[in-house]
KEMARSE-972067 format. One record per residue: z, y negated, x negated of N, C-alpha, C, O, CB in turn; residue number from 1. Coordinates in pm, whole numbers, plus 50000, padded with zeros to 5 digits. Glycine has a CB too. Layout:
# KEMARSE-972067
ATOM     nZ     nY     nX    caZ    caY    caX     cZ     cY     cX     oZ     oY     oX    cbZ    cbY    cbX  pos
ATOM      Z      Y      X      Z      Y      X      Z      Y      X      Z      Y      X      Z      Y      X  NUM
...
# end
This chain:
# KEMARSE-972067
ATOM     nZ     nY     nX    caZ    caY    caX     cZ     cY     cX     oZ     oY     oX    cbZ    cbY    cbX  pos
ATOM  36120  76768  26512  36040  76830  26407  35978  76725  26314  35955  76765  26200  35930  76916  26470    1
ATOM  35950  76607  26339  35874  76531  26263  35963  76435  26196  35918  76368  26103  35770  76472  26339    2
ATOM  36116  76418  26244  36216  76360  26152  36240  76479  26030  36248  76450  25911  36363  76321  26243    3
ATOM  36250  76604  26081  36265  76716  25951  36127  76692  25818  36122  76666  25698  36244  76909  26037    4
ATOM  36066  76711  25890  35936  76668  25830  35921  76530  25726  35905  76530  25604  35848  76645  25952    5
ATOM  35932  76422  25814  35943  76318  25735  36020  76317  25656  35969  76291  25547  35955  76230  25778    6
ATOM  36183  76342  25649  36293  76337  25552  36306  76418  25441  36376  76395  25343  36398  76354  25609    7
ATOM  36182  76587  25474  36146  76663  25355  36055  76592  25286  36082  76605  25167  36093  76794  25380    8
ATOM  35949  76514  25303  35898  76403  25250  35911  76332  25133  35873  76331  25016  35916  76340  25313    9
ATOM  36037  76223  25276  36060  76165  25114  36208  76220  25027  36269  76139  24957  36075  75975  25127   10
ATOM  36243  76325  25036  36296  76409  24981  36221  76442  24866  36265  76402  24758  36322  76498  25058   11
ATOM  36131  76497  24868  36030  76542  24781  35971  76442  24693  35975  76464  24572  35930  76598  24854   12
ATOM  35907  76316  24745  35846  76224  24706  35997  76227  24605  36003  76324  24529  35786  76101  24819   13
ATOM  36090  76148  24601  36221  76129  24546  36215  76186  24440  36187  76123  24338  36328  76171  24615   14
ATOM  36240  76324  24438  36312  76426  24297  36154  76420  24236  36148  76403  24115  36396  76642  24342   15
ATOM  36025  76432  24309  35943  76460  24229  35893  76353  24094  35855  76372  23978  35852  76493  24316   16
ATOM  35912  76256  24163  35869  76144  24034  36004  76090  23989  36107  76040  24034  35761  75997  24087   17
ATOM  35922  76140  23833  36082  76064  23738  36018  76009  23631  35916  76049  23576  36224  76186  23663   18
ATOM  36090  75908  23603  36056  75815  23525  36125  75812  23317  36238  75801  23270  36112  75691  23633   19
ATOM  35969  75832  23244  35970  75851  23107  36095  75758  23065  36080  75644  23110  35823  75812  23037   20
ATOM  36171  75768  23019  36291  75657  22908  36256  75703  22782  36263  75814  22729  36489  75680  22923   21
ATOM  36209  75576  22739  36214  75585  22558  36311  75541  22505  36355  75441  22562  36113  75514  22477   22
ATOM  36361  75571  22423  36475  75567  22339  36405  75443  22227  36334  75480  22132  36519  75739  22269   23
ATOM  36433  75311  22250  36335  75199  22185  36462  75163  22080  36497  75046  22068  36265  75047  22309   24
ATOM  36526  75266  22009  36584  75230  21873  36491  75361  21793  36529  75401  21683  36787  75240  21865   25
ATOM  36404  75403  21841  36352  75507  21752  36186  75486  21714  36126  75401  21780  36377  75651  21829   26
ATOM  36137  75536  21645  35985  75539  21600  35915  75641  21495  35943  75761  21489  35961  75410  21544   27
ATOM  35828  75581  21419  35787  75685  21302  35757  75598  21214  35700  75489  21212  35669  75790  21322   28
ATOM  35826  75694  21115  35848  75679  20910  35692  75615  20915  35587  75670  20949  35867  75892  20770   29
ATOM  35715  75489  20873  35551  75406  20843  35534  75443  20669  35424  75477  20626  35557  75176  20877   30
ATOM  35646  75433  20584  35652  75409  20474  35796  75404  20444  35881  75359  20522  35577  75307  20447   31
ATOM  35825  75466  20290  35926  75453  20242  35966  75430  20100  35894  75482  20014  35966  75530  20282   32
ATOM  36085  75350  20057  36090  75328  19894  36169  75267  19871  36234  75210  19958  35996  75274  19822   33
ATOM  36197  75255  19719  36371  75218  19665  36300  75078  19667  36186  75049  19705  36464  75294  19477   34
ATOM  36411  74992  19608  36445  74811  19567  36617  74814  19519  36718  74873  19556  36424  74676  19751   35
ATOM  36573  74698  19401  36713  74709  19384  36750  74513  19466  36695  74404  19452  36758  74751  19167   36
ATOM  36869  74564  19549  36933  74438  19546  37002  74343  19466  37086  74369  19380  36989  74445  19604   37
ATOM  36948  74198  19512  37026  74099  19416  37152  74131  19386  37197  74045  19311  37037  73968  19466   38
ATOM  37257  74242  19416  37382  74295  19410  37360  74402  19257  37444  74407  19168  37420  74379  19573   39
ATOM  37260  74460  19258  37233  74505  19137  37218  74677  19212  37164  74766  19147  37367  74459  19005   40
ATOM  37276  74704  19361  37268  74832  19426  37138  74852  19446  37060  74757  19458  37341  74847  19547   41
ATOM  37101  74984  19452  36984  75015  19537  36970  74996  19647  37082  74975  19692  36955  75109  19540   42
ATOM  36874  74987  19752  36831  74984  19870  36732  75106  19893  36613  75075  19883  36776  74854  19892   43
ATOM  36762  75250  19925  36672  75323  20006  36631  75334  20082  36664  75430  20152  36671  75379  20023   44
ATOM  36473  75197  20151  36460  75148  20258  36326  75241  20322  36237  75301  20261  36449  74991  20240   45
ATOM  36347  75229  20451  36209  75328  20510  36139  75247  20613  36210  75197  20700  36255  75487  20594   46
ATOM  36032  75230  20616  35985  75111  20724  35955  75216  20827  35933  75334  20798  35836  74997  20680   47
ATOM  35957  75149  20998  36006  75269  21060  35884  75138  21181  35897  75016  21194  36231  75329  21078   48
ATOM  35791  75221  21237  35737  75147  21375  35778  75230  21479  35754  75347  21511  35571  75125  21389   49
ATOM  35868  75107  21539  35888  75106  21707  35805  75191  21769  35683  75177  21763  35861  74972  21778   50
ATOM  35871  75298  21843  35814  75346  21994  35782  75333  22067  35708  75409  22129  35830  75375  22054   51
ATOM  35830  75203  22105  35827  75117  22223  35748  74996  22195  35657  74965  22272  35965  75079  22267   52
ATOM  35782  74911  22069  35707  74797  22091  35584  74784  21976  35509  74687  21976  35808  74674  22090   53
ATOM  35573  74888  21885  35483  74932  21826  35501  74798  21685  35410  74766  21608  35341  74950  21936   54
ATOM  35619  74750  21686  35649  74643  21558  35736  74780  21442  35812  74876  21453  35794  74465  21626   55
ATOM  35647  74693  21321  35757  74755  21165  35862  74687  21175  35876  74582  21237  35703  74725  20990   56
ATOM  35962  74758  21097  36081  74700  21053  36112  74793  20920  36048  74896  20902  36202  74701  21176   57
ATOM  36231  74743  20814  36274  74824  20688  36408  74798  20694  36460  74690  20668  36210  74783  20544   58
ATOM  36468  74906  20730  36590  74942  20731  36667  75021  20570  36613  75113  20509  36584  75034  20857   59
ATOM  36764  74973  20541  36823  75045  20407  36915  75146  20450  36985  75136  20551  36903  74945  20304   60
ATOM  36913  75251  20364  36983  75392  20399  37040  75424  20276  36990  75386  20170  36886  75517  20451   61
ATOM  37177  75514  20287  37189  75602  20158  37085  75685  20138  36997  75712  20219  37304  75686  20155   62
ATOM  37101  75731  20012  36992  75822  19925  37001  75949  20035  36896  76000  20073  37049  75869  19730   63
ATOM  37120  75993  20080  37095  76155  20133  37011  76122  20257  36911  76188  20281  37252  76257  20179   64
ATOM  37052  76013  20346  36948  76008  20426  36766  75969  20403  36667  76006  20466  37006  75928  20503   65
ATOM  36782  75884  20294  36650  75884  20276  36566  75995  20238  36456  76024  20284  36632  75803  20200   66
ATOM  36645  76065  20132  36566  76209  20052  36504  76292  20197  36390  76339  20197  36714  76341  19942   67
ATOM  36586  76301  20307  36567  76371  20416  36447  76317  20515  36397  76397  20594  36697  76375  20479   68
ATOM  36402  76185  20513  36314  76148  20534  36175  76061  20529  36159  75950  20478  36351  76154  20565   69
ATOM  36077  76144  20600  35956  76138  20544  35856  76061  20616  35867  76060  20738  35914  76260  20525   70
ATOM  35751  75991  20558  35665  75949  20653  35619  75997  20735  35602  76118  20720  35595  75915  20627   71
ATOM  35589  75956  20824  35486  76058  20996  35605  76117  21066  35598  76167  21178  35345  76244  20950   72
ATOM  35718  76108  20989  35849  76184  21078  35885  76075  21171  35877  75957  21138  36001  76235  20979   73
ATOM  35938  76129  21321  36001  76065  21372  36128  76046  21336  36187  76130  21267  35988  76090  21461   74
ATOM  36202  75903  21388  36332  75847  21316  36398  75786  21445  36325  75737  21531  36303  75724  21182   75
ATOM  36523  75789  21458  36560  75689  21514  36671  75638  21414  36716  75694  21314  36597  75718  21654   76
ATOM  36704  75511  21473  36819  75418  21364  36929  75397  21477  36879  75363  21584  36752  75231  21286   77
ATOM  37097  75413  21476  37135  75428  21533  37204  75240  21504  37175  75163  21412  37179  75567  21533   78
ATOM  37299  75217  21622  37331  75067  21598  37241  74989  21613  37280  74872  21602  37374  75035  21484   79
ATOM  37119  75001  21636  37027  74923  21644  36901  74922  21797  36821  75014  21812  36973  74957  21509   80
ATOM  36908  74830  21873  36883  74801  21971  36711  74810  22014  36655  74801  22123  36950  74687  21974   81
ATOM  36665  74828  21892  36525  74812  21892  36454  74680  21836  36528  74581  21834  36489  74828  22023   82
ATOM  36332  74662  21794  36278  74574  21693  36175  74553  21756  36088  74478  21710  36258  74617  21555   83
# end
């Protein structure tokens, strides 16, 4: 009885605690705005703070993705490992 016991335990203990994963390529729209590059193109860049490590970064986007986003929105940037 007390091996049943114990092994419902840590059975339980087990499935019950699970552990948060942040997705540390994502954050929230700090700020956003055009620049033109020394190329003479635009840059539709959005500064975006980390989830995880709570650092800015400014990433450049096409226009359709930028029009679509807004400050205070959450973002993630894909290809990118985290900042």
């Amino acid at each position: 009885m007390k091996k049943i016991i114990f092994c419902s335990s840590v059975v339980f203990i087990l499935f019950s605690c699970k552990k948060d994963i942040e997705d540390c390529n994502c954050g929230t729209i700090a700020n956003d705005g055009i620049s033109t590059n020394s190329d003479g193109t635009s840059c539709y860049w959005l500064e975006i703070r980390n989830s995880c490590t709570d650092n800015k970064k400014t990433f450049c986007f096409d226009q359709d993705v930028w029009m679509d986003a807004n400050p205070g929105e959450s973002f993630c940037v894909t290809n990118e490992s985290g900042w």
